[in-house]
Each structure stands twice: as C-alpha cells, then as structure tokens.
C-alpha positions in Angstrom: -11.1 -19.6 25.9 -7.6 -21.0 24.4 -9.2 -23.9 23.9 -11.9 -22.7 21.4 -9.5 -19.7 19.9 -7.4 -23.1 18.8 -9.3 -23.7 15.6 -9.5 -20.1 14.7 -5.4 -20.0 14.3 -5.5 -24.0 12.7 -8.3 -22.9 9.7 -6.1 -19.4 9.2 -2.8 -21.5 9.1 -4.2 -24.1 6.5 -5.8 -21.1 4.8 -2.6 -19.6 4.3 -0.9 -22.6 3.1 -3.5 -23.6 0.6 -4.7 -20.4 -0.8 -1.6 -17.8 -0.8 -2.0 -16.1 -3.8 0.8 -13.2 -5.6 -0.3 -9.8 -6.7 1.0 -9.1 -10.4 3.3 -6.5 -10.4 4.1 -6.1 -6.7 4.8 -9.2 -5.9 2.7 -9.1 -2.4 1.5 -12.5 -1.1 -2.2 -12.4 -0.4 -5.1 -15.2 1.2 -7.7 -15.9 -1.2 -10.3 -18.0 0.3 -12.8 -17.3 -1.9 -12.3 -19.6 -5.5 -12.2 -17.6 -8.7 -15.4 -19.4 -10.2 -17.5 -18.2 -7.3 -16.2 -14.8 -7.0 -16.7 -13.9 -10.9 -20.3 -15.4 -10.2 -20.8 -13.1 -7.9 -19.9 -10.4 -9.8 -21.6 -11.1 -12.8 -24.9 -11.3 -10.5 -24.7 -8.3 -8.7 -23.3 -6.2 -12.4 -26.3 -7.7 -14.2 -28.4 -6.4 -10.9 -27.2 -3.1 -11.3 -27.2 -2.4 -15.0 -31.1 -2.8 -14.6 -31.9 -0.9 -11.0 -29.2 2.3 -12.2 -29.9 4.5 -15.5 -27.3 3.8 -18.0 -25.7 6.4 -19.8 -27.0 7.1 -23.5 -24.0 9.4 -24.8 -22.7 7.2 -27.6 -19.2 9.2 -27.8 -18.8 9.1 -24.1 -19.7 5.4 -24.1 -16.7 4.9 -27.5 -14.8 7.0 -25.6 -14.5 4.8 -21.9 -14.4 1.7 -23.7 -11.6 2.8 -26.2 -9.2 3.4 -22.9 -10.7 0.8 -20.6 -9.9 -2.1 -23.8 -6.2 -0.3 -24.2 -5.9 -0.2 -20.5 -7.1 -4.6 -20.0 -4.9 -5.1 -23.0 -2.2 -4.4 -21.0 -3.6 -5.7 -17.4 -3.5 -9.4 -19.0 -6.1 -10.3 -16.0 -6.9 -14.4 -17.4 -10.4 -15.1 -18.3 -11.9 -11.5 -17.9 -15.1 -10.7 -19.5 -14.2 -7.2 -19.9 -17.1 -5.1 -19.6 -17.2 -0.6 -19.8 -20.2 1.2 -18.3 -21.1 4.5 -18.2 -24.0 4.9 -15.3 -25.7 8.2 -15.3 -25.3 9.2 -12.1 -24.0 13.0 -12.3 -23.9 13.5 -8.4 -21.6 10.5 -8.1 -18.0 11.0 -8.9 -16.9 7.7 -8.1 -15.9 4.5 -10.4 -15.6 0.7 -9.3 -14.6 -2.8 -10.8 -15.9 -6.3 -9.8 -14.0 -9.5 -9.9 -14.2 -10.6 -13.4 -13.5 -7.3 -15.6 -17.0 -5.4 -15.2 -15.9 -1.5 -15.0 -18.7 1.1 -14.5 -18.0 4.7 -14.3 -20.5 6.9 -13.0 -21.1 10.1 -14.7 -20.2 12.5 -11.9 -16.9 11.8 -12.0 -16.6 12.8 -15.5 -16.0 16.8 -15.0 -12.6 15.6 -12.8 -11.2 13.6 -14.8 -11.5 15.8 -17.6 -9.7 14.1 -21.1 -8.9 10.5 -22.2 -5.6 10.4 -19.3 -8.1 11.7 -16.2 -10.0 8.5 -17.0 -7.7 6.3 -17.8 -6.2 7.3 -14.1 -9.4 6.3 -13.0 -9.9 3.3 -15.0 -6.4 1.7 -14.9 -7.1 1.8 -11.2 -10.4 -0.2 -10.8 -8.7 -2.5 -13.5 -5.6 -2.9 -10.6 -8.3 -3.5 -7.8 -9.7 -6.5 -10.4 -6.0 -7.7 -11.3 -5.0 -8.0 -7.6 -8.2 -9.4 -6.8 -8.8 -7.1 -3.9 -12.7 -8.3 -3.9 -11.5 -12.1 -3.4 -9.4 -10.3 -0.4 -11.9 -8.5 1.0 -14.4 -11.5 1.3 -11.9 -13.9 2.5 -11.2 -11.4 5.8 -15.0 -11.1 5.9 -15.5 -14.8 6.5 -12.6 -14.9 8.8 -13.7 -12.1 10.7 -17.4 -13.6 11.2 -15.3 -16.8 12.2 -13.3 -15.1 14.9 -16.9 -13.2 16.3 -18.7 -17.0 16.2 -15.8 -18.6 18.1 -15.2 -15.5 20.5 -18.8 -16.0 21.3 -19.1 -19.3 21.5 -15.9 -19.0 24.0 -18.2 -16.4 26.1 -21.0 -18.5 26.4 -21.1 -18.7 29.9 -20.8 -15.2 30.6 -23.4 -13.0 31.5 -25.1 -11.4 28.3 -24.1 -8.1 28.7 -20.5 -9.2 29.4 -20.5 -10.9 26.3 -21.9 -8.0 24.2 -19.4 -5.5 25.3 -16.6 -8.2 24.4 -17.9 -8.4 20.6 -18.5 -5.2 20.2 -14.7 -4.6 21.3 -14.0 -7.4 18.9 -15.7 -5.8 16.1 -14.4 -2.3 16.4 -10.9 -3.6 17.0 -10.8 -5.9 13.7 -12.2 -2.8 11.6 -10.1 -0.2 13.0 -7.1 -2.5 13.6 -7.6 -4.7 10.4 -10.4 -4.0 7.9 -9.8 -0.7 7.4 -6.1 -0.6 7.3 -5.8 -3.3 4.7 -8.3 -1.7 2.4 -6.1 1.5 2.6 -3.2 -0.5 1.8 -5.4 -2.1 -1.5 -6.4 1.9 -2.6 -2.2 2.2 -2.6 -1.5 -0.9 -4.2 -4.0 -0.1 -6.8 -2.7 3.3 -7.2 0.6 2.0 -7.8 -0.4 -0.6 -10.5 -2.8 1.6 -11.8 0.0 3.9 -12.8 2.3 1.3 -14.9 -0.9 0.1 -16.0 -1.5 3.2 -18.2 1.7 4.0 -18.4 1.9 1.0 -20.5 -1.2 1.5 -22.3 0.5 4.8 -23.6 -1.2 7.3 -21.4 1.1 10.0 -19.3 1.3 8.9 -15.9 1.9 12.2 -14.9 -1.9 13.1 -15.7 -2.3 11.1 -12.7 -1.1 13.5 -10.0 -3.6 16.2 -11.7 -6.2 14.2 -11.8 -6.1 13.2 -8.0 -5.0 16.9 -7.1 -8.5 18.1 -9.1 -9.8 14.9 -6.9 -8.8 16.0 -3.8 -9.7 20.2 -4.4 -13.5 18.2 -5.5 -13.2 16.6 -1.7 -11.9 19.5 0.3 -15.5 21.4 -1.4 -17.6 18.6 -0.7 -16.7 18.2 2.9 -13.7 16.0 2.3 -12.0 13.1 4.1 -11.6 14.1 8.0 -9.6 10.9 9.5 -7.5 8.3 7.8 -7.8 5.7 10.4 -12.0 5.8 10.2 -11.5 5.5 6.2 -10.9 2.7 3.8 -9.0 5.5 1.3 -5.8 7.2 2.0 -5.8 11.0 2.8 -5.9 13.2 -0.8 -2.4 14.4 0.4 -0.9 11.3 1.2 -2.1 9.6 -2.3 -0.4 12.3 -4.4 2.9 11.9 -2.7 3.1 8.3 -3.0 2.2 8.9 -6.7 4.6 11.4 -7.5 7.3 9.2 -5.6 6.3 6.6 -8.1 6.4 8.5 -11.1 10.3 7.8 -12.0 9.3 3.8 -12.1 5.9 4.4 -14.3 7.7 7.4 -16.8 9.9 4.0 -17.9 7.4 2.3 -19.4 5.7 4.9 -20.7 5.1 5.0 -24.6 2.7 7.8 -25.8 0.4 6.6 -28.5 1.0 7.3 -31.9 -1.1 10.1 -33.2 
C-alpha cells in the first residue's frame, strides 16, 4: 500500500514547489494547481450560464447602486486582469452573495433587507471580492483534484481486497478528508475573506464597523431560519465566532479607514 501511496506524496511535493502561490494582504502561502487562464474560463462559463437560467434583477437604482460600491470596492482589491462584473439576481428567498474567479459578483436579492444601506453591502461585497483576490476557487479545485487522486490511488492500493472491504475503506477516506480537510480549510477561507474583506472597504471609504452589524443582523436572520447547528459539518464559521474575530480585527481596519467625501 506504501508502494502505491508513493506517488500521491511525490505529485503533492512537486505541486507545492511549482505552484505555491501568496494571498495579498495576509501573506498565507497557498497550492494552486489549477492555471489562472483555465479557472477564469471556467467562471466566465458557468456566470454566462447563470445570468440566463436565474431572473435578473430590473431595479435600475438597486443595480447603480451595487455597482457604485462593488467598482469602489475592486478599485481598491487591485485583483490583475479582472473583468469586473455586479449582478443583482432576483432571488428574494436567497440571502446569499458569491464571486467567481475572474471578478463576476452577483448578489441575490434576499440578502438585500440585511444588509440594509450602501456599508451592509459593501460588507458583503468586499468579501466575495476577498474570496476572488485570494483565489479561494483555484484552492478549492486544486484539493478537489488531489482528493480524487488520493481516493483513485487508495483504491487502486485495495484492489485485491474484497469489495466490501474496499468500500468501507473509501468511504472512511472520504469522510475523513471532508471532515478532517475540506471543510476546515473552507472555514479558514470564510475567515480569511472576512478579514480582507474588512480592509478592503475600509479602504474603499466605507466604516468597517458596519461590518459587525451587518453579520450580527446576519446571524439574528440565521438563528430565525433554523441557523447553523455544528461548525465542524459546516464550510462557514459559527455567527458568533465570525463577529468576534471581526471585532478583534477592527483596530487594524479603523487605520485605513477614510470616509468618503460627501
């Protein structure tokens, strides 16, 4: 079984020496297996995809309104070669928000009644700009393929094992690296982002204080709608947790902080 786990741990020591990447701002070393061509591909495809299967909002003041502090919040984000891109989907029973590799934003309409005024959104903005920025996507697709990699090899390993042997062995494998790895990282991501997210509109002249009331109204929003129940089954950090990293934050975001000029 050594024998075959041997070119697992050769292809993720040449991947870490060939595509280590640095996350802007905090300075965390990430593997990026994915290039950059293919993964803004990607997202163009499936953005294109979506802006024709999901009703897009019609609200021409809403519409001035996100791109107005999604462009101030990219100004800042520098992210090279984005094709920045702000999209309102109508969707009033989803309060969520997303970025894809490649600077297409959309904000769906639910969330809209939580984040409130221009600094709600651009909380929620400056953060899907961070997950673009770090390249979380590129991240997330790169421990995909590694994953799949590890199952193929562990399976190949097993082949002389009885069937149902094998079976219980990659299932264990595949609960282990989402509990023990998937998961955990993406937490970490939704932390990093927060954290970026913050200077981000800091910088773009936005209080970064509105932050911690935006996720507080976020987190009263969850607690109604049945809420998060266990942090280690979730790729998000607990409500609670979130605000207190943000508010231990605030003293490094309030010094770049500029309001805009009326």
């Amino acid at each position: 079984m050594k024998r075959h786990l041997l070119p697992l741990l050769a292809l993720t020591v040449l991947g870490a020496l060939i595509a280590c990447s640095t996350v802007p701002l905090t300075g965390r070393r990430q593997l990026l297996l994915v290039s950059s061509s293919e993964e803004t591909q990607l997202s163009l495809t499936e953005f294109d995809q979506l802006k024709k299967s999901t009703p897009i909002s019609r609200n021409a003041p809403l519409n001035a309104q996100i791109s107005r502090i999604g462009q101030r919040i990219a100004a800042v984000a520098g992210l090279p070669g984005a094709q920045w891109e702000f999209v309102t989907f109508d969707q009033p029973n989803t309060a969520n928000a997303f970025c894809l590799p490649g600077g297409k934003v959309g904000i769906y309409t639910g969330i809209l009644p939580i984040t409130k005024d221009d600094a709600g959104l651009a909380t929620v903005i400056a953060h899907e700009v961070s997950h673009a920025v770090a390249r979380h996507g590129n991240e997330r697709m790169s421990q995909a393929l590694l994953s799949q990699l590890g199952g193929q090899l562990l399976s190949s390993a097993m082949s002389n094992k009885p069937e149902q042997t094998r079976n219980l062995w990659l299932g264990v494998y595949g609960l282990s690296s989402q509990v023990g790895w998937t998961l955990p990282h993406s937490r970490s991501q939704e932390s990093e982002a927060d954290r970026m997210g913050l200077i981000y509109m800091a910088r773009a002249g936005y209080d970064p204080r509105a932050s911690i009331e935006f996720w507080k109204r976020f987190h009263a929003y969850n607690q109604k709608s049945g809420g998060q129940q266990w942090e280690f089954l979730s790729t998000h950090p607990l409500d609670e947790k979130r605000i207190a990293q943000l508010e231990a934050l605030l003293p490094e975001a309030l010094k770049e902080y500029r309001p805009q000029a009326k």
